[in-house]
C-alpha positions in Angstrom: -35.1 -5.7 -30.3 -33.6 -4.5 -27.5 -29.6 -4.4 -28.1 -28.3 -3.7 -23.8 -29.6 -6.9 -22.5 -25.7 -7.8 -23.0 -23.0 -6.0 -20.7 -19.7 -6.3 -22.0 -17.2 -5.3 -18.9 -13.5 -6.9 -17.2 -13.9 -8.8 -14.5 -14.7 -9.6 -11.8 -18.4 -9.2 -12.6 -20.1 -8.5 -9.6 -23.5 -6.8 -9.6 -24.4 -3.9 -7.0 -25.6 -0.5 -6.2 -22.3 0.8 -5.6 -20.5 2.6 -8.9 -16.7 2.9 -9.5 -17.1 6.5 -8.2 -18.3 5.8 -4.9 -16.1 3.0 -4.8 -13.2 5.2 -4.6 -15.1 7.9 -2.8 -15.2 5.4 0.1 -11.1 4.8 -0.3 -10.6 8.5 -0.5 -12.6 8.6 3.2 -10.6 6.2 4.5 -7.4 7.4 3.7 -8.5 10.7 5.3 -7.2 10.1 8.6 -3.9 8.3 7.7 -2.9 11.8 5.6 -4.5 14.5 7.6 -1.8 12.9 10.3 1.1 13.0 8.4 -0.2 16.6 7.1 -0.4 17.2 10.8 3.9 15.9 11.3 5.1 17.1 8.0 3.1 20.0 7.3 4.0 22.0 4.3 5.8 20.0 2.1 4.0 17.5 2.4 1.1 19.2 1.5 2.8 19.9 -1.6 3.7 16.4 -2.9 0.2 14.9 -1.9 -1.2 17.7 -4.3 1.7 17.3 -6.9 0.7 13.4 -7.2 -3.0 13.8 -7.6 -2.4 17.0 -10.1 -0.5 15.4 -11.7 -2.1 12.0 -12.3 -4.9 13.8 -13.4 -3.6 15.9 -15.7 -1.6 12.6 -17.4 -4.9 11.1 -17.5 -6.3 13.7 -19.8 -3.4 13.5 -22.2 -3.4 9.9 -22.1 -7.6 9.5 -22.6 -6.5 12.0 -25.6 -4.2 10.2 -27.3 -6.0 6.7 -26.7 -8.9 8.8 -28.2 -10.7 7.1 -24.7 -13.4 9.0 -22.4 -11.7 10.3 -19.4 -11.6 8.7 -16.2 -11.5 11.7 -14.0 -15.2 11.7 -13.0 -14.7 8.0 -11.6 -12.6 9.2 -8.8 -10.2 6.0 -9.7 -6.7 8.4 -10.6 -7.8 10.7 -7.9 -7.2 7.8 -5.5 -4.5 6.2 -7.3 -2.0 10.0 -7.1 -3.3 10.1 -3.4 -2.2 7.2 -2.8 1.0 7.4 -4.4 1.6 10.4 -2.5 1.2 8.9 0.7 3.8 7.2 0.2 6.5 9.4 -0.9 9.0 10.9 1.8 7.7 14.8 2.8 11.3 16.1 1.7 11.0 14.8 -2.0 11.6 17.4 -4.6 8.8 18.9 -6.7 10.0 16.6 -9.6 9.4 13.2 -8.1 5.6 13.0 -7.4 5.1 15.0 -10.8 7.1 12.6 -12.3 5.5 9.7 -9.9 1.7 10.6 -10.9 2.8 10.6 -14.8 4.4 7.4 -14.3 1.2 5.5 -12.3 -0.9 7.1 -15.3 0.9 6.2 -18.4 3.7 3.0 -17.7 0.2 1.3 -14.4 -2.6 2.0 -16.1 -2.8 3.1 -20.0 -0.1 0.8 -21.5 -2.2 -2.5 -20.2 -5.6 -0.7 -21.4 -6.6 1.1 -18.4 -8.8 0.9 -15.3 -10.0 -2.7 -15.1 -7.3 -4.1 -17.3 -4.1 -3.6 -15.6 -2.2 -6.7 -13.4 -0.3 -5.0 -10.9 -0.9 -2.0 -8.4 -0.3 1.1 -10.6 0.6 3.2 -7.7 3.7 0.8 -6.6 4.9 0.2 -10.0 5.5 3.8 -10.0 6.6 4.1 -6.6 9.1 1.0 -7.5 10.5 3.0 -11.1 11.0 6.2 -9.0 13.0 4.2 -5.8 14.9 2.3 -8.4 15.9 5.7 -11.0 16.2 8.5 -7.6 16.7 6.5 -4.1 18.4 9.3 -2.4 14.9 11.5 -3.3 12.9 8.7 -2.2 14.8 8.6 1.0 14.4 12.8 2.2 12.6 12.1 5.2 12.1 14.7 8.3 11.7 14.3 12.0 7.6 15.0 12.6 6.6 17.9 14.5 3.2 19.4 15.3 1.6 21.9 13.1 2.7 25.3 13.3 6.0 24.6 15.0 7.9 26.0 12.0 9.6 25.2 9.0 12.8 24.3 10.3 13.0 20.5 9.5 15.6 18.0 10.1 16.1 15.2 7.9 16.2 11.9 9.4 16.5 7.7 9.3 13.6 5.6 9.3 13.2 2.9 12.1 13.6 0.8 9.5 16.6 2.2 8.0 18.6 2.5 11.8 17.1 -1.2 12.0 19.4 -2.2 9.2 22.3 -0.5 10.6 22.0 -1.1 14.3 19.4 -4.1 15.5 19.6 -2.6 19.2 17.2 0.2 17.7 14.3 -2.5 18.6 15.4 -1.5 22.4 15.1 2.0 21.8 12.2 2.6 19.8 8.9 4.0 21.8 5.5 1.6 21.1 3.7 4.7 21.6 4.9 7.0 19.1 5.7 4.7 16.4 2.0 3.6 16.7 0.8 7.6 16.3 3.1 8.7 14.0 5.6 10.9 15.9 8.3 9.0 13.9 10.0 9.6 10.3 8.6 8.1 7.2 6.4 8.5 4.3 3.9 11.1 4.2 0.2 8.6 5.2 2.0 5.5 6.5 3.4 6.5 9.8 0.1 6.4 11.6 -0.7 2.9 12.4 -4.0 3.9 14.4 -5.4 5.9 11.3 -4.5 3.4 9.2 -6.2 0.8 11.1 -8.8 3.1 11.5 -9.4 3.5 7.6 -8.8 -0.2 6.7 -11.5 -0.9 9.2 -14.4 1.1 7.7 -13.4 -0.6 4.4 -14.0 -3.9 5.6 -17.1 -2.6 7.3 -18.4 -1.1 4.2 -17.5 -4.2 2.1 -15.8 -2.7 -0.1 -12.1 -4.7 0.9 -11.8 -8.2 1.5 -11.5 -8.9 5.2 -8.7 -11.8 4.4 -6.3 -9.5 2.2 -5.3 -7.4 5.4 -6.1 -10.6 8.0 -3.6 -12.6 6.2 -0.8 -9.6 5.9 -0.8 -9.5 9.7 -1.2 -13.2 9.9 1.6 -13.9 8.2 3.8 -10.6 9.4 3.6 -11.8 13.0 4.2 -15.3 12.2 7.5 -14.6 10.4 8.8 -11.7 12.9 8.4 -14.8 15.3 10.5 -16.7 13.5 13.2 -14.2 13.0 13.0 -13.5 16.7 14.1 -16.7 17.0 16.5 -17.3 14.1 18.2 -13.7 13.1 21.6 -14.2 15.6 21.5 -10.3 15.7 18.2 -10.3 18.0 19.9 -13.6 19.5 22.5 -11.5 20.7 20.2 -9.3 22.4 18.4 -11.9 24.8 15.6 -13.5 22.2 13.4 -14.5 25.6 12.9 -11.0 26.7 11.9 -10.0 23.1 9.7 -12.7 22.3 7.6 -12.6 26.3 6.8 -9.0 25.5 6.5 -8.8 21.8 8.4 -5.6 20.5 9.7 -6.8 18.0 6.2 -7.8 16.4 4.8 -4.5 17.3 7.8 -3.4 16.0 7.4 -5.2 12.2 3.5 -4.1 12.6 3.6 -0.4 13.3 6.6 0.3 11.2 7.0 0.9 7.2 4.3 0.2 4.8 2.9 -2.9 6.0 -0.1 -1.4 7.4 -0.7 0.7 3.8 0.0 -2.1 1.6 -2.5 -4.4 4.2 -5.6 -2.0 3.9 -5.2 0.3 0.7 -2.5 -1.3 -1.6 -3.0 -5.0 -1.6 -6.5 -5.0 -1.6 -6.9 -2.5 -4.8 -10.0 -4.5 -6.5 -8.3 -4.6 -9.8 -4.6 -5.8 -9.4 -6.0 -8.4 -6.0 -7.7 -11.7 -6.4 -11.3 -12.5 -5.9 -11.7 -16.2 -4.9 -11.6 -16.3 -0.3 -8.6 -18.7 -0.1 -6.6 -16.9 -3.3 -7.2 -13.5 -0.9 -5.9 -15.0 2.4 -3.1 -16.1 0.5 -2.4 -13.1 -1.0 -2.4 -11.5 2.0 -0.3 -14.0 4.0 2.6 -13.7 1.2 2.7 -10.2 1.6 3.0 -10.1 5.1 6.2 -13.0 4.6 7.6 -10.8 2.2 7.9 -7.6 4.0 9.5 -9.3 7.1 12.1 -11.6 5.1 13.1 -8.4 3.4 13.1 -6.3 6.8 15.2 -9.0 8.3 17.4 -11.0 5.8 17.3 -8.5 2.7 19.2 -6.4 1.1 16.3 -3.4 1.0 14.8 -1.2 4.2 11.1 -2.1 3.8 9.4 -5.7 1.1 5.7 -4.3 2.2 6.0 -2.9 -1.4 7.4 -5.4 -3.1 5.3 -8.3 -1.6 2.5 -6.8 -3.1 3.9 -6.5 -6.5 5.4 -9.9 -5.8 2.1 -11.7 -5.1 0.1 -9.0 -7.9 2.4 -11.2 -9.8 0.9 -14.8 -8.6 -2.7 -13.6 -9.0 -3.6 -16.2 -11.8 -2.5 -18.5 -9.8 -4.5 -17.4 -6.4 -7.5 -17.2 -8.5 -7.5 -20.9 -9.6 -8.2 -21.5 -5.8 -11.8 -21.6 -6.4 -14.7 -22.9 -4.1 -16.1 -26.7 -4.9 -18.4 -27.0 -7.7 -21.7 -28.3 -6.7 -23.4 -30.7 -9.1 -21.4 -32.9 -11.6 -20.9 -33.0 -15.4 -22.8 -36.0 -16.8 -21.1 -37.8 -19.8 -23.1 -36.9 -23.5 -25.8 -34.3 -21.6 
């Protein structure tokens, strides 16, 4: 008798060509542009921490697969992906300590303690993003003013938009569409570029291997709320709200700035920690794009991109019970 006619696997149990390694191949491709721009701003040191992050995910992987006396995952690609990702979002002026310390951290407290790829509930990158912000926020705050490759290693450390935002709401005046859209502005390593990130969350959706409503929904909902706080925050009242809402800067603002456009196209729709029914997706996405604009504008911390997608990693049992009509009905003693 034939014993693999039964596959035992975590859900969700989708059947296709495509393997966990090319999976993750494709989200290593799409990232590509989003970090060979901020390579491009913060050169060297940024450099560094991307290959810090992934080295060192790697290498936790290897003791963790040891000590869980577990295969290693390497060869899928998945912890590749998951430092790479971590270390796109780390400022280019961290220490050499935080994304060694970051990759460890997404290995052994995102992934391993919940059983490992496939098992764990919320974004293993963020969860280690959010234990090194909470343990070493001035580290996770070192960022530099971009400049083009080659123009030296003299950098100046700097605000975010996001961060002056806080501080002084007349920054929406001053800010330039243009750059902040390119990346010519400070922040974390991959997620200044809005282009190349729309660029790479694009050919993810094209290859199928995102859900088109995750990142639909995040902008959806982004917009809709930076709306309303046009209309409500009495610090943009002050301003002249008519002006700002007849030529929309401050939701190109909320859209090109921070890690909304990251946590729309990579983070939120990681297949393992996001839901899998249409509507639970479009939720999911929706609530993270309300979350990262309530926090921008009435919260206590710079940027909620993050934390909405923790937040709503969170409510995924519930998204999930969203499920399409049944067709057919149970009949009574069948």
């Amino acid at each position: 008798m034939n014993e693999n006619l039964l596959t035992v696997s975590t859900s969700p149990h989708i059947l296709g060509r495509m393997s966990v390694r090319s999976m993750y191949l494709e989200y290593i491709i799409a990232l590509a542009p989003a970090l060979l721009v901020g390579l491009y701003y913060f050169g060297f040191p940024a450099l560094i921490t991307v290959l810090l992050t992934v080295a060192s995910a790697a290498v936790s992987d290897f003791v963790a697969s040891k000590i869980q006396k577990k295969p290693t995952t390497l060869g899928s690609l998945h912890i590749v992906c998951m430092g790479l990702m971590l270390g796109m979002i780390l400022p280019p002026g961290a220490p050499w300590w935080l994304p060694v310390i970051g990759g460890a951290l997404t290995v052994f407290l995102g992934i391993s303690i919940f059983g490992g790829i496939g098992a764990y509930p919320m974004n293993p990158v963020l969860v280690a993003w959010v234990a090194l912000y909470i343990s070493w926020p001035e580290s996770m705050n070192a960022y530099f003013e971009p400049q083009a490759l080659g123009s030296g290693d003299d950098w100046t450390e700097a605000e975010t938009l996001l961060m002056q935002l806080k501080g002084d709401i007349s920054t929406l005046e001053m800010v330039e569409m243009g750059k902040l859209w390119l990346g010519q502005v400070p922040g974390y390593i991959g997620s200044t570029s809005t282009w190349a990130l729309l660029v790479g969350g694009v050919y993810l959706i094209i290859r199928r291997i995102i859900p088109w409503q995750i990142p639909v929904g995040a902008l959806l909902g982004a917009v809709a709320m930076a709306l309303i706080a046009t209309y409500t925050d009495p610090r943009i009242l002050e301003l002249g709200y008519e002006e700002f809402a007849a030529n929309m800067n401050v939701v190109w603002f909320h859209l090109g700035a921070g890690g909304l456009m990251i946590a729309a196209f990579f983070l939120g729709p990681e297949p393992v920690s996001s839901p899998v029914t249409p509507w639970g997706t479009f939720l999911f996405g929706v609530g993270i794009g309300l979350m990262t604009i309530i926090v921008r504008t009435w919260g206590g911390l710079v940027d909620g991109a993050f934390y909405g997608v923790l937040l709503m990693n969170a409510a995924n049992p519930l998204l999930d019970r969203i499920r399409p009509r049944v067709i057919g009905k149970v009949v009574s003693g069948a």
